[in-house]
N, C-alpha and C positions, 0 to 999 in steps of 0.2 A: 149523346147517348148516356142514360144515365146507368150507377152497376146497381146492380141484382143485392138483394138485402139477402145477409144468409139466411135466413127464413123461408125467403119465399125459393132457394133452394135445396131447402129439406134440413139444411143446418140449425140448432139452438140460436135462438134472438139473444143478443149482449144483456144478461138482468138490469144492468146500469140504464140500458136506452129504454124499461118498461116506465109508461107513465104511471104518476101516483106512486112510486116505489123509491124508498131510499136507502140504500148499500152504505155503509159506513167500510174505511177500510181495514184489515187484520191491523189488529191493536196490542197481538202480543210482542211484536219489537218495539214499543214505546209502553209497556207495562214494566215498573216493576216493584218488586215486593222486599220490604224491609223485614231482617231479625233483628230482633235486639237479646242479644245476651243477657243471661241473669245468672248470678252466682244460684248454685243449689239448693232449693229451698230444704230439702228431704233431711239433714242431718237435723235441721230442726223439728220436724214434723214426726222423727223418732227417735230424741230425746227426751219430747214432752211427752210420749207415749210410754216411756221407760218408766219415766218421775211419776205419772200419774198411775200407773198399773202397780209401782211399788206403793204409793200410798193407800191406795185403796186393800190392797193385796193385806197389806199389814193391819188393818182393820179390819179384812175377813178373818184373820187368824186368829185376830185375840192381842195384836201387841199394843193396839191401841182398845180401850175400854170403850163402852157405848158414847159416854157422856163426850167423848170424841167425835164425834158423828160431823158435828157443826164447823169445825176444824180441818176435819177432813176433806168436807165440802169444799169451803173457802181456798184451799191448797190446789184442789181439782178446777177449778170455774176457770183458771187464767188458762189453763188447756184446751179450753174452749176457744178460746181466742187467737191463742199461737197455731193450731192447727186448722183452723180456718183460712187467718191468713198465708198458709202453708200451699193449702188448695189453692187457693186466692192465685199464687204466684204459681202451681205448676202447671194450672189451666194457662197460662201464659208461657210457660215454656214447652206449652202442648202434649202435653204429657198426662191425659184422660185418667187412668187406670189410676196414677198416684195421687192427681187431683181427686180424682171421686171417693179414692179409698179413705182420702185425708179430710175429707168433709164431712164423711160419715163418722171417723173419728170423732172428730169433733160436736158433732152432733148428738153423739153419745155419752159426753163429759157432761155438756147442756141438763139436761133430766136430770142423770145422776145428782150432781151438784145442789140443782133445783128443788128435787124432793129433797135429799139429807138435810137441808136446810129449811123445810117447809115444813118436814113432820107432816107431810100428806097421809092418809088412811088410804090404808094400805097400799104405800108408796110402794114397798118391797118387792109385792106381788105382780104390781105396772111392773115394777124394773124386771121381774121374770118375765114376762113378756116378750116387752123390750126387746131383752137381751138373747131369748130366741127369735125375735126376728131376725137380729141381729147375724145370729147363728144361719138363717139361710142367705142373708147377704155374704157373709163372710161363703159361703160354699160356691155361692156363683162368681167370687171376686177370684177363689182361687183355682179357677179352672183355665180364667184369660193371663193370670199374671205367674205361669210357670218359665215363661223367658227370664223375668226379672224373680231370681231365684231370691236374693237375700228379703225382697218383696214378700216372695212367697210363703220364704217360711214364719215371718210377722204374722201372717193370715192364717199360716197352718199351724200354730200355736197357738193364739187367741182362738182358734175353733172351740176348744175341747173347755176354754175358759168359760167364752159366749155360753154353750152349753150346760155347764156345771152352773155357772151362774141363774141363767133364768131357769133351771130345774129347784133352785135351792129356793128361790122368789116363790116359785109358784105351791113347791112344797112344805116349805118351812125347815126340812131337813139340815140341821144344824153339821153332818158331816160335807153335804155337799158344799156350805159354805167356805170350810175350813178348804176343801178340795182347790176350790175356784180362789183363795188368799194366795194358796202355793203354784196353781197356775199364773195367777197373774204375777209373782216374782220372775217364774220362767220367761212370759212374755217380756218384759223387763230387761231380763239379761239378752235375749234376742235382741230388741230395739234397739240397746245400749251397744250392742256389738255392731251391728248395723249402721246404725249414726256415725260409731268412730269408724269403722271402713271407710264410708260414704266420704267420710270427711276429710280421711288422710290422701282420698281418690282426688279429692277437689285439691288440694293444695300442693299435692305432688306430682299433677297432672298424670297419673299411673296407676293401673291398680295396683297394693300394697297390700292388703288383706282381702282373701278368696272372698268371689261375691255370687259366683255361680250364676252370669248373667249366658246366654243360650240367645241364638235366631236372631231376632230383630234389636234385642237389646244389647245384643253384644257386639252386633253392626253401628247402633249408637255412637259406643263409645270411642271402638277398635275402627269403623270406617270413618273415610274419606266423608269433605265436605258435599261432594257430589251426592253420596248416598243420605245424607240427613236431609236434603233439597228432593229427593225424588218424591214425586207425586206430591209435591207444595203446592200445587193450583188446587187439587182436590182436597184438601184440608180445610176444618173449619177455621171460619175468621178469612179464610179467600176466597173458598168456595162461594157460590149469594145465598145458598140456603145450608140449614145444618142437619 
């Protein structure tokens, strides 16, 4: 006597015994996922944001002469590069918000640079632009990056510069220049304050000087391994798509 298939009484048939069908089995106990640690890219990424905002800053004001211009440039262009590769590394320590913020830096020395050294017609005028578009990037960077406060306020100082800047490009207005030289010293001293925090955080494994980090970023730093690991499957680079 043979036994009765669960199917034929009323029960679900085994997936595994359907023909033409292949089950593979749960894969998450033989998955897993490597970190690799990287010292902190960011104390670099707003040093050179320091160095190149006083440069510039001081050739809006007047402490450098026109015939500076070329000099200027050349000084800015290596900015381009350090803060790329800045991005470069914290898209790798997954960290979106500083990677994207630090790429679009960088991307903004690129031009700069470019024109002062091309003598393009009316390169000025591009860089107001520019530099207002810039100004609506910087508004939408600073609405996600209010947990990572010392972030923030990098953002919320270069606004008022962005601004002063492509208004003086597009106007010619020789005060707004002088405006946008003294902004970007301010920017400057932010960064530079920023960077040394950042940095005295890294080496003393502690915060040292207030960073006003809030919510998620201050779970970063102040939690447990567990909480840096949560929701790691759902992350790009593990997830299959982004």
């Amino acid at each position: 006597m043979t036994a009765a298939s669960p199917a034929a009484d009323g029960g679900e048939q085994d997936p595994a015994a359907l023909p033409g069908r292949r089950f593979e089995p749960d894969l998450r106990s033989m998955t897993r996922i490597n970190l690799r640690p990287i010292a902190s890219p960011m104390p670099l990424g707003f040093f050179t944001i320091a160095i190149a905002s006083v440069m510039t800053g001081c050739l809006q004001l007047g402490i450098f002469g026109e015939e500076a211009r070329t000099a200027v440039a050349f000084t800015v262009l290596p900015a381009f590069v350090l803060q790329l590769l800045v991005s470069f590394l914290a898209f790798g320590a997954r960290d979106v918000i500083a990677a994207t913020l630090m790429a679009v830096f960088a991307g903004s020395w690129l031009p700069y640079s470019l024109i002062m050294l091309s003598g393009a017609a009316d390169g000025l005028k591009v860089l107001g632009v520019f530099n207002l578009a810039l100004l609506c990037f910087g508004a939408l960077m600073s609405a996600v990056t209010r947990p990572k406060r010392a972030l923030w306020l990098v953002i919320a100082v270069s606004l008022p510069r962005w601004a002063a800047t492509g208004l003086a490009g597009v106007t010619g207005a020789e005060w707004l220049t002088r405006t946008s030289g003294a902004l970007g010293l301010v920017v400057a001293l932010v960064a530079m304050y920023t960077a040394f925090a950042l940095m005295l955080e890294d080496m003393r494994s502690e915060q040292v000087l207030p960073l006003g980090r809030s919510g998620p970023a201050h779970l970063a730093v102040e939690g447990d391994l567990a909480v840096q690991l949560r929701n790691l499957e759902r992350q790009a680079g593990v997830r299959r798509t982004l």
